[in-house]
ROSE-4610 file (N, C-alpha, C; in Angstrom, 1 decimal, always signed):
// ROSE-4610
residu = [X/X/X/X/X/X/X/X/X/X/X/X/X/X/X/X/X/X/X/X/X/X/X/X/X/X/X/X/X/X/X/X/X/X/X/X/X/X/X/X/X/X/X/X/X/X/X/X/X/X/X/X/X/X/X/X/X/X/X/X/X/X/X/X/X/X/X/X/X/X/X/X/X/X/X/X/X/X/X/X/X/X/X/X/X/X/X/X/X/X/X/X/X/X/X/X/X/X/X/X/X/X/X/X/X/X/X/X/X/X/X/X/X/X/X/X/X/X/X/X/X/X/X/X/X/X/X/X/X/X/X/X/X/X/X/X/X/X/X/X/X/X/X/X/X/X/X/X/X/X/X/X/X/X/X/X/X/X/X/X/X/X/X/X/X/X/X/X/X/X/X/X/X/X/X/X/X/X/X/X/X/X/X/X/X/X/X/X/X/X/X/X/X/X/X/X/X/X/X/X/X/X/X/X/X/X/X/X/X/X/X/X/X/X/X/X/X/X/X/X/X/X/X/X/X/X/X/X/X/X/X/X/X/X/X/X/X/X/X/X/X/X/X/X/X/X/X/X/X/X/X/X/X/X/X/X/X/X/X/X/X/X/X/X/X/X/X/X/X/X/X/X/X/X/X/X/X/X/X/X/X/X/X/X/X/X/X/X/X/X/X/X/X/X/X/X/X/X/X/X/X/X/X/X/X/X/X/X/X/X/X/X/X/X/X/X/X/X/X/X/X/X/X/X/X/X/X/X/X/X/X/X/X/X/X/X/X/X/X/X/X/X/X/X/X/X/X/X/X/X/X/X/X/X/X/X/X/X/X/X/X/X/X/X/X/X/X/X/X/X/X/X/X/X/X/X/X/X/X/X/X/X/X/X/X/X/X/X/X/X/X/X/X/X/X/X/X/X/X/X/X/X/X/X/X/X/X/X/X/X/X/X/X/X/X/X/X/X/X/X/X/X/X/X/X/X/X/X/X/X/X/X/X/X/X/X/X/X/X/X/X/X/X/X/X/X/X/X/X/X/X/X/X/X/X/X/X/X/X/X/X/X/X/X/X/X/X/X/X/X/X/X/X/X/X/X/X/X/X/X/X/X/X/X/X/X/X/X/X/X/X/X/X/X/X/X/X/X/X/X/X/X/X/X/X/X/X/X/X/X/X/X/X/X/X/X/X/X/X/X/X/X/X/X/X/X/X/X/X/X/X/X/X/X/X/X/X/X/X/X/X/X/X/X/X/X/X/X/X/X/X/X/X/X/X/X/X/X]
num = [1/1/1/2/2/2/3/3/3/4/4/4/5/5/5/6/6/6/7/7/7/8/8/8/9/9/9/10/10/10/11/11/11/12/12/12/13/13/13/14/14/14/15/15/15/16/16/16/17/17/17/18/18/18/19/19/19/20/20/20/21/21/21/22/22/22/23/23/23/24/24/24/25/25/25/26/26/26/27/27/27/28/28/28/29/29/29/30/30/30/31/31/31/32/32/32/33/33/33/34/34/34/35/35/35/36/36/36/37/37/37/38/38/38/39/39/39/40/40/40/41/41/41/42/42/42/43/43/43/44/44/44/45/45/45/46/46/46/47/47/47/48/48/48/49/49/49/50/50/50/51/51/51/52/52/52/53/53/53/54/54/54/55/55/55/56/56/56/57/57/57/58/58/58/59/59/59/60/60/60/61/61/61/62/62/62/63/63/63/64/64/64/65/65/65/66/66/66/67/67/67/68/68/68/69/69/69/70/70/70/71/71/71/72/72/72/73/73/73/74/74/74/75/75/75/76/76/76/77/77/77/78/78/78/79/79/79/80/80/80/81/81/81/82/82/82/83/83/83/84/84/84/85/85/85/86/86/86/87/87/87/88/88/88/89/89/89/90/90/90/91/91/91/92/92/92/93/93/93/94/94/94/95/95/95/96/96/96/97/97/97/98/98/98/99/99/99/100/100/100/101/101/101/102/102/102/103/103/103/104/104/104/105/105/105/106/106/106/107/107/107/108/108/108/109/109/109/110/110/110/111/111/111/112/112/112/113/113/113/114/114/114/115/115/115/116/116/116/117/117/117/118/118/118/119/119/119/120/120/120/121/121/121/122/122/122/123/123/123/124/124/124/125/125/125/126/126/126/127/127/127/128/128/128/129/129/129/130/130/130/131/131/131/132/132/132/133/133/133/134/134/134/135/135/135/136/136/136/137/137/137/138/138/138/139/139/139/140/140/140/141/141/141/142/142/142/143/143/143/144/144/144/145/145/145/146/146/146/147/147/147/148/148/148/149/149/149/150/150/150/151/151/151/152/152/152/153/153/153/154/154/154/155/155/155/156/156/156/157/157/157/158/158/158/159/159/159/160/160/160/161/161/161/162/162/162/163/163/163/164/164/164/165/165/165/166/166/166/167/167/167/168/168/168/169/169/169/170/170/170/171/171/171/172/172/172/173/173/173/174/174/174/175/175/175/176/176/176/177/177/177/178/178/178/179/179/179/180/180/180/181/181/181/182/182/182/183/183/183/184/184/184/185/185/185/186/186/186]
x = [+8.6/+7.6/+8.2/+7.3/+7.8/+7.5/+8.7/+8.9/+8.7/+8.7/+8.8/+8.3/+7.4/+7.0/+8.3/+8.5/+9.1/+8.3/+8.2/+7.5/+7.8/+8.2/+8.6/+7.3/+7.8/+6.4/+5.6/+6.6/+5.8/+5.6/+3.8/+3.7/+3.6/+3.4/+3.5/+2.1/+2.3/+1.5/+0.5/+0.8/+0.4/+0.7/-0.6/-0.3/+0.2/+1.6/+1.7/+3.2/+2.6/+3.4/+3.1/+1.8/+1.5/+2.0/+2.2/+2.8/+4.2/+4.8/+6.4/+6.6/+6.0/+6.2/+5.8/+4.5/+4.7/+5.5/+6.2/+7.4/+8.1/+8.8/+9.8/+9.9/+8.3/+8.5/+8.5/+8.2/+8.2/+9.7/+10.2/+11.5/+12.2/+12.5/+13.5/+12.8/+11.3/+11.1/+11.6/+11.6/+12.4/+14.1/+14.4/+16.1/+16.0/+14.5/+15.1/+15.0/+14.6/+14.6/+13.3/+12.6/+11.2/+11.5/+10.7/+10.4/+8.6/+8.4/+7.2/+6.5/+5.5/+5.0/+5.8/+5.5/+5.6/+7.1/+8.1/+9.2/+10.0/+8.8/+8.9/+9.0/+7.9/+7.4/+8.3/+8.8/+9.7/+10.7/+11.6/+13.2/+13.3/+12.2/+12.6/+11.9/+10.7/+10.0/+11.2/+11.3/+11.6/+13.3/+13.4/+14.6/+14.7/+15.2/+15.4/+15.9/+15.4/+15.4/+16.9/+17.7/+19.7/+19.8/+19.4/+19.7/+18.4/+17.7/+16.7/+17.2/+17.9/+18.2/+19.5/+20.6/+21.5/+21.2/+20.5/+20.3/+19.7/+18.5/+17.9/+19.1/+19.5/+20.8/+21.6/+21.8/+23.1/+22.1/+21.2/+20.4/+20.4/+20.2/+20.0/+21.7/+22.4/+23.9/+24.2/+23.9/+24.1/+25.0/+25.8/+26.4/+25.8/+25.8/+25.3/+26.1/+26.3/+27.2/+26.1/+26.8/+26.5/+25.5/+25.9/+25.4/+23.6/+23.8/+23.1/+22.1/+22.3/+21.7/+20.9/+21.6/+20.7/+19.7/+20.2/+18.9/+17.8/+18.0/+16.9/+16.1/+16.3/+16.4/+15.3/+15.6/+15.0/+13.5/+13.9/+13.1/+11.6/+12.2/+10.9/+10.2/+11.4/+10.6/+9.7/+10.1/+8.5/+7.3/+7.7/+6.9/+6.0/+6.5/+5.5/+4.8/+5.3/+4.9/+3.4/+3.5/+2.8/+1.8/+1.8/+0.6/+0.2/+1.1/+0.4/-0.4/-0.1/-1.1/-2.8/-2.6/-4.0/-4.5/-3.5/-3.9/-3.5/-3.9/-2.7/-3.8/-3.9/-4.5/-3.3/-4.0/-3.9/-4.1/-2.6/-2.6/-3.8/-5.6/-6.2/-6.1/-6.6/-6.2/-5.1/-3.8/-2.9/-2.9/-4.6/-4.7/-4.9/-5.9/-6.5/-4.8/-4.3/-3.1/-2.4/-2.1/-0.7/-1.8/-2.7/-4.1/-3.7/-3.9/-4.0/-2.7/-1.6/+0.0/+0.3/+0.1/+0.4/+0.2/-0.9/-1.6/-0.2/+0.3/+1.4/+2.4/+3.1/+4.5/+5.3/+6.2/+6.9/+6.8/+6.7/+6.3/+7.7/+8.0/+9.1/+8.7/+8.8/+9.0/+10.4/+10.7/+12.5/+12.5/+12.8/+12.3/+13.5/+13.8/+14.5/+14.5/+13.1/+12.0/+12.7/+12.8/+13.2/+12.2/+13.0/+12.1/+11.1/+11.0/+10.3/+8.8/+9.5/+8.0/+7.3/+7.8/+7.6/+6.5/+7.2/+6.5/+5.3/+5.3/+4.1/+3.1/+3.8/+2.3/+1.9/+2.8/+2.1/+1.3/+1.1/+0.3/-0.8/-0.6/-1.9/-2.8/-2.1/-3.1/-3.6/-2.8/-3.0/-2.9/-1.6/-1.1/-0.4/+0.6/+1.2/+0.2/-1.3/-2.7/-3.5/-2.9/-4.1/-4.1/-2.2/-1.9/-1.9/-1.4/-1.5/+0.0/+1.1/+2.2/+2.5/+3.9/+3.5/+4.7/+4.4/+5.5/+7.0/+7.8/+9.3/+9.9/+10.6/+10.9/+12.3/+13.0/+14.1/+13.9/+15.1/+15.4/+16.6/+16.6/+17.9/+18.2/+19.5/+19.7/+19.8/+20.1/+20.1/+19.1/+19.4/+18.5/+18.4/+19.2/+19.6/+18.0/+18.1/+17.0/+16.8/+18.1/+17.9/+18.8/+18.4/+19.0/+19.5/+20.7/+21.6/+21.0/+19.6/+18.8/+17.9/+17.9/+16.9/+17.7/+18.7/+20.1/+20.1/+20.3/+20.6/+19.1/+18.6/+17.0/+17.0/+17.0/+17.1/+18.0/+19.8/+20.4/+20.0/+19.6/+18.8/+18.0/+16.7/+15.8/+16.4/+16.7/+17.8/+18.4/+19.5/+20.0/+19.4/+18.3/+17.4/+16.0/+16.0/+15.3/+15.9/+17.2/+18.5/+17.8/+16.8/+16.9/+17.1/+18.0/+18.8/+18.2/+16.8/+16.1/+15.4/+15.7/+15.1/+15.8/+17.2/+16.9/+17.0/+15.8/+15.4/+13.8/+13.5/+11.9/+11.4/+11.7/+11.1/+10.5/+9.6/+8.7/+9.2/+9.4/+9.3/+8.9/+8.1/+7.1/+8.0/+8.8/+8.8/+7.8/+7.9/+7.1/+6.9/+7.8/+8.0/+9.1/+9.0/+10.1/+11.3/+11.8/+13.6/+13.7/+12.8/+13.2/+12.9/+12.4/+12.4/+13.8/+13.9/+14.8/+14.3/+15.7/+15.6/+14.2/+13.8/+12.6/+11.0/+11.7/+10.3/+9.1/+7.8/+7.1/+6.7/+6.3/+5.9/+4.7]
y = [-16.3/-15.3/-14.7/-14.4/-14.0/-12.3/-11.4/-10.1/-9.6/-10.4/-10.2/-11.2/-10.8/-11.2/-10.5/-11.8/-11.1/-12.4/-11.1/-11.3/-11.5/-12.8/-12.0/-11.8/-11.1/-10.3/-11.0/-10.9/-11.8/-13.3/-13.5/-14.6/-14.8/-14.1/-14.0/-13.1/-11.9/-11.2/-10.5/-10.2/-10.4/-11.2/-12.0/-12.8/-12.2/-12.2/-11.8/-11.7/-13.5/-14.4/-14.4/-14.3/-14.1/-13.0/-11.8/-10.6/-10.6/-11.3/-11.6/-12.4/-13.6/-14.8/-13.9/-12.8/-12.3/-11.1/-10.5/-9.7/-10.4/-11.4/-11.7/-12.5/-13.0/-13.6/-12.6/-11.5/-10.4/-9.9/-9.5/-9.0/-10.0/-11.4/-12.3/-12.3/-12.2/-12.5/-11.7/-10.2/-9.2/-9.6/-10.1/-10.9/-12.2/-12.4/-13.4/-14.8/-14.8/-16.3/-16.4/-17.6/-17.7/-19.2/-18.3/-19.0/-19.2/-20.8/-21.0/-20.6/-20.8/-20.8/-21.7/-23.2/-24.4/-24.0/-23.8/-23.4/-22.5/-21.3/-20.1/-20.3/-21.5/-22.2/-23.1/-23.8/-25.1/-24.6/-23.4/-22.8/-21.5/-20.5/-19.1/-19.1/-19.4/-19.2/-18.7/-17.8/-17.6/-17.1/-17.2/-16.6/-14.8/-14.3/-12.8/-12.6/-11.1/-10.9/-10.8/-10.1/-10.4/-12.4/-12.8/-14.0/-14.9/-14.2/-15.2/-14.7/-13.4/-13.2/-13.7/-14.2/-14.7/-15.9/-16.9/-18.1/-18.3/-17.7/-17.5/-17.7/-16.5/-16.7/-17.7/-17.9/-19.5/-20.4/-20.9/-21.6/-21.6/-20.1/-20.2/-20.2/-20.7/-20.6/-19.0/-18.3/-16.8/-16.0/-14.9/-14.1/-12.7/-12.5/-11.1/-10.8/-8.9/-8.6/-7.6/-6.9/-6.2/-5.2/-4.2/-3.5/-4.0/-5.0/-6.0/-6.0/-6.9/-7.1/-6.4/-4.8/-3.6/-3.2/-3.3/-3.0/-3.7/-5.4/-6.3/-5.9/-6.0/-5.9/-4.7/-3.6/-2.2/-2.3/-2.9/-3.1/-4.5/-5.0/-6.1/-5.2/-4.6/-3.6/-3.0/-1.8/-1.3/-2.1/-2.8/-3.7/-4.6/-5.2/-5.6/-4.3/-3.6/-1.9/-1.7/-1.5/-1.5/-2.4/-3.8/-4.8/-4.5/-4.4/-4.2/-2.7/-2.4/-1.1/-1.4/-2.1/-2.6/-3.6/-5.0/-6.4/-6.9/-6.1/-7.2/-7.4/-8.5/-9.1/-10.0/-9.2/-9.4/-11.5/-12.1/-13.5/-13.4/-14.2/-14.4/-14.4/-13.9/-14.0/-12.7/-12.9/-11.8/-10.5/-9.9/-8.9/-8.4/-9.4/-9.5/-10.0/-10.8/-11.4/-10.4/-9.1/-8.2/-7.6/-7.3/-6.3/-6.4/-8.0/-8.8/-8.6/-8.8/-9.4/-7.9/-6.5/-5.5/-5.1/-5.6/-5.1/-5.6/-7.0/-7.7/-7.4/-7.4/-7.7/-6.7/-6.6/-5.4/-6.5/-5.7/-6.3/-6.0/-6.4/-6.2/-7.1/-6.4/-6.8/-7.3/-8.4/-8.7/-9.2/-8.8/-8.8/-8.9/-10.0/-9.6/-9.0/-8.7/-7.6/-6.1/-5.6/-4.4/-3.8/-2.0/-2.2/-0.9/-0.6/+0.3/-0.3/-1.5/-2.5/-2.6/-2.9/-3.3/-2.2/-1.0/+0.4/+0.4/+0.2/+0.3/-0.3/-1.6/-3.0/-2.2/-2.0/-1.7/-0.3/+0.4/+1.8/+0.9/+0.2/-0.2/-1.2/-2.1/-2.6/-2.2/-1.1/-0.7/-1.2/-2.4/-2.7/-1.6/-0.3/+0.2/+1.1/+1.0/+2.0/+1.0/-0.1/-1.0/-1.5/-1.3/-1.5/-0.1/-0.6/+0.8/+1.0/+0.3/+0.3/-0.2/+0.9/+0.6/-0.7/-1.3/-2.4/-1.6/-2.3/-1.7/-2.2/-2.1/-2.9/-3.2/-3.9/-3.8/-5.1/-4.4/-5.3/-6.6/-7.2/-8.1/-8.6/-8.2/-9.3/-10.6/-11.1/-12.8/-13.5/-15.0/-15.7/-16.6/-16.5/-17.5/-17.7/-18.6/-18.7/-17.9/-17.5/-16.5/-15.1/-14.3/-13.3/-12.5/-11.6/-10.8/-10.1/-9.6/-8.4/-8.2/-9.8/-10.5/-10.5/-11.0/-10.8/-9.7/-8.9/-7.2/-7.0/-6.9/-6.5/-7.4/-8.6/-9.3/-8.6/-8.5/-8.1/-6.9/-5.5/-4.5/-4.6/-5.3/-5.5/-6.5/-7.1/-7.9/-7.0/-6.3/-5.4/-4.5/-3.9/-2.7/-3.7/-4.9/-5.8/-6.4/-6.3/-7.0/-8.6/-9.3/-10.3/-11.8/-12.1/-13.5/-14.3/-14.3/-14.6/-14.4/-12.9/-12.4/-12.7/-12.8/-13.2/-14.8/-15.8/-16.8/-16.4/-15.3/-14.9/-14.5/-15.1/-14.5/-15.6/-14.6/-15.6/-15.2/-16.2/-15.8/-16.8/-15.8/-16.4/-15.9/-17.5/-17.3/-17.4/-17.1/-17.1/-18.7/-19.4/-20.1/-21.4/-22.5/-23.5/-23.4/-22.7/-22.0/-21.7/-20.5/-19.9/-20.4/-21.2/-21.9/-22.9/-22.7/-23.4/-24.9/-25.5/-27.1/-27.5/-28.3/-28.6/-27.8/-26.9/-25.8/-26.6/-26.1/-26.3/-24.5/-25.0/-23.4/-23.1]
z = [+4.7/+4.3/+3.0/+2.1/+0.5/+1.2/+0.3/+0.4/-0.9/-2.5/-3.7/-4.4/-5.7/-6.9/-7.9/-8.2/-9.6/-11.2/-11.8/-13.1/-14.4/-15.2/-16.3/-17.2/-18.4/-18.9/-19.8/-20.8/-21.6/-22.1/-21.8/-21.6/-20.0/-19.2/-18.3/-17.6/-18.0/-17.7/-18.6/-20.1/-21.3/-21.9/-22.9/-23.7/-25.5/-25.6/-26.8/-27.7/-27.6/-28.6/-29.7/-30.8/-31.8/-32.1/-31.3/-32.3/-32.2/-31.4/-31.3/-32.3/-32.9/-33.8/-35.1/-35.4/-36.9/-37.1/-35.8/-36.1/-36.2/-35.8/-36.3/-37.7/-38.1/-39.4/-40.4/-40.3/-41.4/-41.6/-40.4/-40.4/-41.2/-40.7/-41.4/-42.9/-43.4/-44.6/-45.8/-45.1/-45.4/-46.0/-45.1/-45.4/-46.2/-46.8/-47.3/-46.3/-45.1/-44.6/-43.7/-44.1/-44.1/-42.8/-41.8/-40.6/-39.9/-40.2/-39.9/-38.3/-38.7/-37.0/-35.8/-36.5/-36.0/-35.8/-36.2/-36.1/-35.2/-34.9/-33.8/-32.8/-32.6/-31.3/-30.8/-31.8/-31.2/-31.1/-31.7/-31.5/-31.2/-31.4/-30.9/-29.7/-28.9/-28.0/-26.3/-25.9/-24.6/-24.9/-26.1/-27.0/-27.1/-26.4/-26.7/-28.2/-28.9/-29.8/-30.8/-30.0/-30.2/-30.9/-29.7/-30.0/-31.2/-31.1/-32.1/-33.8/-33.8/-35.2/-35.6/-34.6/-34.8/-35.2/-34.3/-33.9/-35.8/-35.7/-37.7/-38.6/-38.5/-39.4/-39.8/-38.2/-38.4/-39.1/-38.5/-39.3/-40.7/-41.3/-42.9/-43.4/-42.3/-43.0/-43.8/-42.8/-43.2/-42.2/-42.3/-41.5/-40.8/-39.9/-39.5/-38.6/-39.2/-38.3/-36.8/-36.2/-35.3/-35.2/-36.9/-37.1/-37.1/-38.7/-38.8/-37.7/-36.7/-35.7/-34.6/-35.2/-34.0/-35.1/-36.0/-36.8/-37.0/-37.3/-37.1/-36.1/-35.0/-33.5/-33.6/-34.0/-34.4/-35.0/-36.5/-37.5/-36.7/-36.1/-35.4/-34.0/-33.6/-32.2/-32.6/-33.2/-34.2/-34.9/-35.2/-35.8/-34.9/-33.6/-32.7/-31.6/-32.0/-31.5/-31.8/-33.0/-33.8/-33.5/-34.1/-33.5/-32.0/-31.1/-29.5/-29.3/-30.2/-30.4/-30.5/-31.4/-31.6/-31.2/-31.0/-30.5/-29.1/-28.1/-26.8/-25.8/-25.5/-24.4/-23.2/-22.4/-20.7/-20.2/-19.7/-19.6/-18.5/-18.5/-17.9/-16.3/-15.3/-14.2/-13.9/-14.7/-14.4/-13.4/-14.3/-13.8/-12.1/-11.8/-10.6/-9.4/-10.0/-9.0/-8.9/-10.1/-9.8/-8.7/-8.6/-7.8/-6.4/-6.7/-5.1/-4.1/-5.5/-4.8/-4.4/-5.0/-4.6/-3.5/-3.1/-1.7/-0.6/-0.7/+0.1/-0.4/-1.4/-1.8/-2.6/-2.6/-3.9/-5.0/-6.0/-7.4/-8.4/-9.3/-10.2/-11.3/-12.3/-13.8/-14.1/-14.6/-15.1/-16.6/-17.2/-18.5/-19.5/-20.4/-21.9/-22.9/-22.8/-23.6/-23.7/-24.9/-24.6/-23.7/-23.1/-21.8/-22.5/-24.0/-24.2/-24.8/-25.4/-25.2/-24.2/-23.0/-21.7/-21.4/-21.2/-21.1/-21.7/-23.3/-23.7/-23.5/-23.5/-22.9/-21.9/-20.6/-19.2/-19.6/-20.2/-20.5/-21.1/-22.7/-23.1/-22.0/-21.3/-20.6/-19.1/-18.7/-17.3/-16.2/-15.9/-15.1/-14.2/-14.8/-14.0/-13.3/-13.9/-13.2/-12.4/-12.2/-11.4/-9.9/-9.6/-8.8/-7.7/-6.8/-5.7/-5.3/-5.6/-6.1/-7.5/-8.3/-9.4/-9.5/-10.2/-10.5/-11.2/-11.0/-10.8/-12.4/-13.3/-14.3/-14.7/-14.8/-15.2/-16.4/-17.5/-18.7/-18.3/-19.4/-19.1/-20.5/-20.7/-22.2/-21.7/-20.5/-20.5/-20.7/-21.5/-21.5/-20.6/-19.4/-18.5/-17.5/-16.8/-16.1/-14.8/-14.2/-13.4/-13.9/-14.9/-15.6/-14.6/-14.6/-13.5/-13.0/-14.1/-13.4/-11.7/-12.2/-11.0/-9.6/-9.8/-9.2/-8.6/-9.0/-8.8/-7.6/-8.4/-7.7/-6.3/-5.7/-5.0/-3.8/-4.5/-3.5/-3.0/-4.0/-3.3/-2.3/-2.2/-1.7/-0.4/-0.6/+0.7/+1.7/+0.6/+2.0/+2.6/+2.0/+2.9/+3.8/+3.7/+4.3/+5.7/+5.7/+6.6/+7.1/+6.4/+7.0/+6.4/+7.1/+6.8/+5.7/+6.1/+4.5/+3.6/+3.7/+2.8/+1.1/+0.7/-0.8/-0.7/+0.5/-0.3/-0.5/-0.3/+0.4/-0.9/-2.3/-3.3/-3.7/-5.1/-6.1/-7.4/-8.3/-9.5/-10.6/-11.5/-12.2/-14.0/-14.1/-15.7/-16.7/-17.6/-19.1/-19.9/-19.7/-20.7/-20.3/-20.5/-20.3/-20.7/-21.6/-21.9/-20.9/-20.3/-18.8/-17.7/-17.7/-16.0/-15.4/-14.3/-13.7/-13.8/-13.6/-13.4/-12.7/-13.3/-11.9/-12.0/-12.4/-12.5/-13.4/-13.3/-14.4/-14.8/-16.2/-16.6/-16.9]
């Protein structure tokens, strides 16, 4: 019997890859390094943002330091802030399934997303008002396929469950082929 959905967000639950792809092409065009669509798609997609401005860099045979990096990081956050203000649509269906799965299951967001984005999406689209429990969120800088966050959240939910199978009793629904497990389709 499944006891948990877990969710990642984006691309997942909102569709909003276009405003992740022109934040990030504005920010780097800013530095000087010009990243196509076709490009976003085939090497940053499912890539957290730490790592997509590194990963740019090395590419352009460039150095960035730390500082560097929280600021990129910063300077694109706002900036897809901004667009989801005005442009974010809900992944088809989404809505109705968090509706459905709430009624049965604890719900959880696991997200590489910063989690103040996260926040905002769930306000603009009314996920955390649709459900009759609200969905739970936690961030993760991993890009791993099962990020520690998920980890964490599982053994919680395990031990106040005490049953033998409860952390195989989950669902989880990635975003994207970077993040699916072996085997998975996305």
């Amino acid at each position: 019997m499944t006891g948990a959905v877990f969710f990642d967000f984006n691309g997942v639950l909102v569709d909003d890859e276009a405003q992740h792809c022109h934040a990030l092409q504005t920010v780097l065009r800013d530095e000087g390094i010009i990243l196509s669509r076709e490009e976003y798609y085939a090497h940053y997609l499912g890539v957290d943002d730490r790592a997509g401005f590194v990963q740019a860099y090395r590419r352009a045979n460039r150095t960035l330091t730390s500082a560097q990096v929280q600021r990129l990081v910063e300077a694109k956050s706002q900036l897809y802030q901004q667009l989801i203000r005005t442009s974010l649509e809900i992944v088809a269906g989404a809505a109705e399934f968090v509706r459905a799965a709430a009624e049965r299951f604890r719900l959880a967001i696991v997200s590489g997303a910063l989690r103040r984005e996260v926040e905002l999406a769930l306000t603009r689209t009314g996920f955390a008002d649709r459900s009759r429990r609200s969905l739970r969120r936690t961030t993760s800088r991993s890009a791993s396929p099962i990020p520690p966050a998920i980890s964490r959240r599982v053994r919680r939910w395990s031990s106040a469950n005490r049953s033998p199978r409860a952390s195989r009793s989950r669902i989880r629904c990635p975003d994207s082929r970077p993040r699916a497990p072996p085997g998975w389709r996305a």
